[in-house]
SEDRENDO-831571 format. One record per residue (C-alpha): z, y, x. Coordinates in steps of 0.25 Angstrom, whole numbers, plus 5000, padded with zeros to 4 digits. Example, Ala and Ser with C-alpha at 12.3 -4.5 7.8 and 13.67 -1.06 7.14 Angstrom:
# SEDRENDO-831571
503149825049 502949965055 
***
This chain:
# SEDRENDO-831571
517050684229 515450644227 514950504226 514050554238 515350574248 516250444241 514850374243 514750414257 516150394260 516150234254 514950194263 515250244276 516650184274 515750064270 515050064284 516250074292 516849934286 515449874285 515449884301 516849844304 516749734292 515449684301 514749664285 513849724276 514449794263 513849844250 514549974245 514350004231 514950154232 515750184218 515350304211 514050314216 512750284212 512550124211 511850084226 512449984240 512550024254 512349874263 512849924275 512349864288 513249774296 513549814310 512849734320 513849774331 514949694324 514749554322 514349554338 515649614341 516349494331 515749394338 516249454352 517649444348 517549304342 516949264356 518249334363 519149274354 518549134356 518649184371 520149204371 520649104363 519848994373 520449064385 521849064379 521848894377 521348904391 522548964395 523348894388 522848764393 522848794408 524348854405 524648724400 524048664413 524948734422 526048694414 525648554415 525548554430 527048644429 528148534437 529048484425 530548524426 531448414423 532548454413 534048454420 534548324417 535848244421 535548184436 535648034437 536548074449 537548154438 537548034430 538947984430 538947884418 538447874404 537847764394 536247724394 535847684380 534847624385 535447524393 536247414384 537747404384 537947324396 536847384404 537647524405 537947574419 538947634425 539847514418 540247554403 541547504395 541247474381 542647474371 542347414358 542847294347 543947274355 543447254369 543047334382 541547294389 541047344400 539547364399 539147254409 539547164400 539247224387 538547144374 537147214369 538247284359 539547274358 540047224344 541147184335 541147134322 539947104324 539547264324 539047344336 540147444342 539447474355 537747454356 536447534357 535747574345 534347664344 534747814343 534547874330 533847984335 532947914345 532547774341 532047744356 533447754363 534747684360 536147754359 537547704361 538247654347 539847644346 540347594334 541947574329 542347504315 543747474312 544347344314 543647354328 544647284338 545447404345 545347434359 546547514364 547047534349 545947564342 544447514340 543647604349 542247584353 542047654366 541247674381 542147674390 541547744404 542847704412 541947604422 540847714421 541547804431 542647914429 542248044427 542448134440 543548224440 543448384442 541848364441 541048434430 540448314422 539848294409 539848214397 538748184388 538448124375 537748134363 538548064350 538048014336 538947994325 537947924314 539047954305 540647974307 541447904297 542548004290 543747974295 545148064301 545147964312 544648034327 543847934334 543547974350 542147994355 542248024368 543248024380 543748054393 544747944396 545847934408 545947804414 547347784419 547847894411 548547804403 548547794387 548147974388 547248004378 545748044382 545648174392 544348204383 544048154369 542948194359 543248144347 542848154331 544048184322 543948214306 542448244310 542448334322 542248334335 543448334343 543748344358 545248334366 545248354381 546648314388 547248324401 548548284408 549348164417 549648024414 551148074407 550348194400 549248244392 548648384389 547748394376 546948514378 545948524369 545848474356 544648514350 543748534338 542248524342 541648544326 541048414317 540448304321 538848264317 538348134312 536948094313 536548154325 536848154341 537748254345 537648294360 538948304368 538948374383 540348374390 540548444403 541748424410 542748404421 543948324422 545148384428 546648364425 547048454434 546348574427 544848614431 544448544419 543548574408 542548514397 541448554388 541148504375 539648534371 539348474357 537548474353 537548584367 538648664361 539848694368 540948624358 542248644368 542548704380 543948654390 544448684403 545648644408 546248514414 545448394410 546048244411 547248174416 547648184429 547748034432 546847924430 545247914430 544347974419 543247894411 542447924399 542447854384 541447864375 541347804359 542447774347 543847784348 544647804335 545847874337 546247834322 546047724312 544547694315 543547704303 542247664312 541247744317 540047734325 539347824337 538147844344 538047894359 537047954370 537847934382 539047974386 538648014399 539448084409 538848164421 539148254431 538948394428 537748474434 537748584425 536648534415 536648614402 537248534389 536048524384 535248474397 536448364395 536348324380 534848314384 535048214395 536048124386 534948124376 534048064386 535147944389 
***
């Protein structure tokens, strides 16, 4: 190929970029005899840049326009209130921010040796000199207080062995063959080892006799366990011995129970551990004589080695068909 053809080749390549470049260029053509081309710049091109940085600007202010009068209507949009617990559904539970004796329905307090009843419940309830029952300041939120039950041994017994324990008997019973539930969240600061099985939680049977608990949830060898009974005065049924996995220290663990008491056979419960379903029962629930109540803290089934426990709630409620989680949230808020 000539110089004459490359030459014309290179510069009218050069006047196509040139123009879409919207800049001037010198072209020194290789091969060919020494001389530069300035190619004129396009006078079209820097009015049409100037156009579409004007529509750009254009948009981008109609777009926070929109997004501001979207914002508006949003603001003007009626609230909807998340589902919660209606005071009516409230049956009974524990206000940690009200003091000891200040608690309502009437509370039983069991520690140290001796049963109060809130009215005439001290600031905390000690012995030794040490607190067993009082409010302290949540660990995870320094503005509110939280239940604290404590046990150590050589605590004066009560019933046999040192518990430390709310007792809901004067609260109220819990209705028979009504769908109810039970929620609470738990904090183990730490859970001292030990092959002893201490009871967290219970559904008792008053003028059941000495029966064991129609519903406990209790920690053994450092799991979660849970034992629903059923049965008469003369007789009882143990159902359901379960394993409901490790406990956790150092963090509030969310309990959600929905249930129904019935000995004579529509029964059921639900266990939902941090909203997930941990156990599931139907059957007969309870004893077919006497009246239910609730029990809530530290009962060592064995040789005590002291432990301690924090609490939101318990509260029971009637059952309108709130999730587990719209639950765990109103307990939180308690």
């Amino acid at each position: 190929m000539s110089a004459r053809p490359l030459f014309i080749s290179v510069l009218l390549a050069a006047l196509f970029f040139a123009a879409v470049a919207n800049a001037q260029q010198s072209i020194v053509v290789p091969g060919a005899p020494a001389q530069t081309i300035t190619v004129p710049q396009d006078p079209a091109v820097p009015a049409l840049q100037q156009r579409a940085d004007k529509t750009d600007a254009a948009v981008a202010a109609l777009t926070k326009q929109v997004e501001a009068a979207n914002a508006a209507i949003a603001a003007l949009q009626p609230k909807t209130a998340e589902p919660t617990v209606a005071a009516a559904d409230v049956l009974f539970g524990v206000d940690p921010a009200k003091a000891l004796k200040a608690q309502t329905p009437v509370l039983g307090y069991e520690a140290c040796g001796v049963n109060l009843i809130s009215t005439s419940a001290p600031e905390a309830i000690l012995c030794n000199g040490t607190a067993r029952i009082s409010l302290v300041v949540d660990p995870a939120d320094a503005t509110r207080k939280v239940l604290r039950l404590a046990q150590q041994p050589g605590d004066p017994v009560i019933g046999g062995q040192p518990r430390t324990e709310l007792n809901f008997s004067r609260s109220g019973a819990p209705p028979l063959e009504t769908p109810l539930v039970r929620s609470f969240q738990i904090y183990l600061p730490v859970w001292n080892a030990t092959t002893a099985t201490y009871l967290l939680a219970q559904v008792h049977w008053d003028g059941s006799g000495f029966l064991n608990p129609a519903m406990a949830l209790k920690v053994m060898s450092g799991k979660w366990r849970l034992d629903i009974r059923h049965g008469t005065t003369s007789q009882v049924n143990q159902v359901v011995n379960a394993d409901l996995g490790p406990i956790a220290t150092g963090r509030w663990i969310n309990f959600v129970q929905r249930f129904k008491l019935s000995p004579a056979g529509q029964g059921y419960l639900e266990t939902w551990i941090d909203g997930v379903k941990a156990h599931s029962y139907t059957g007969p629930f309870g004893y077919a004589k006497g009246t239910p109540f609730i029990k809530q803290g530290l009962y060592p089934l064995d040789s005590p080695v002291g432990q301690a426990i924090l609490l939101r709630g318990p509260w029971l409620v009637r059952d309108t068909g709130l999730t587990v989680p719209q639950l765990s949230a109103w307990v939180a808020t308690k």
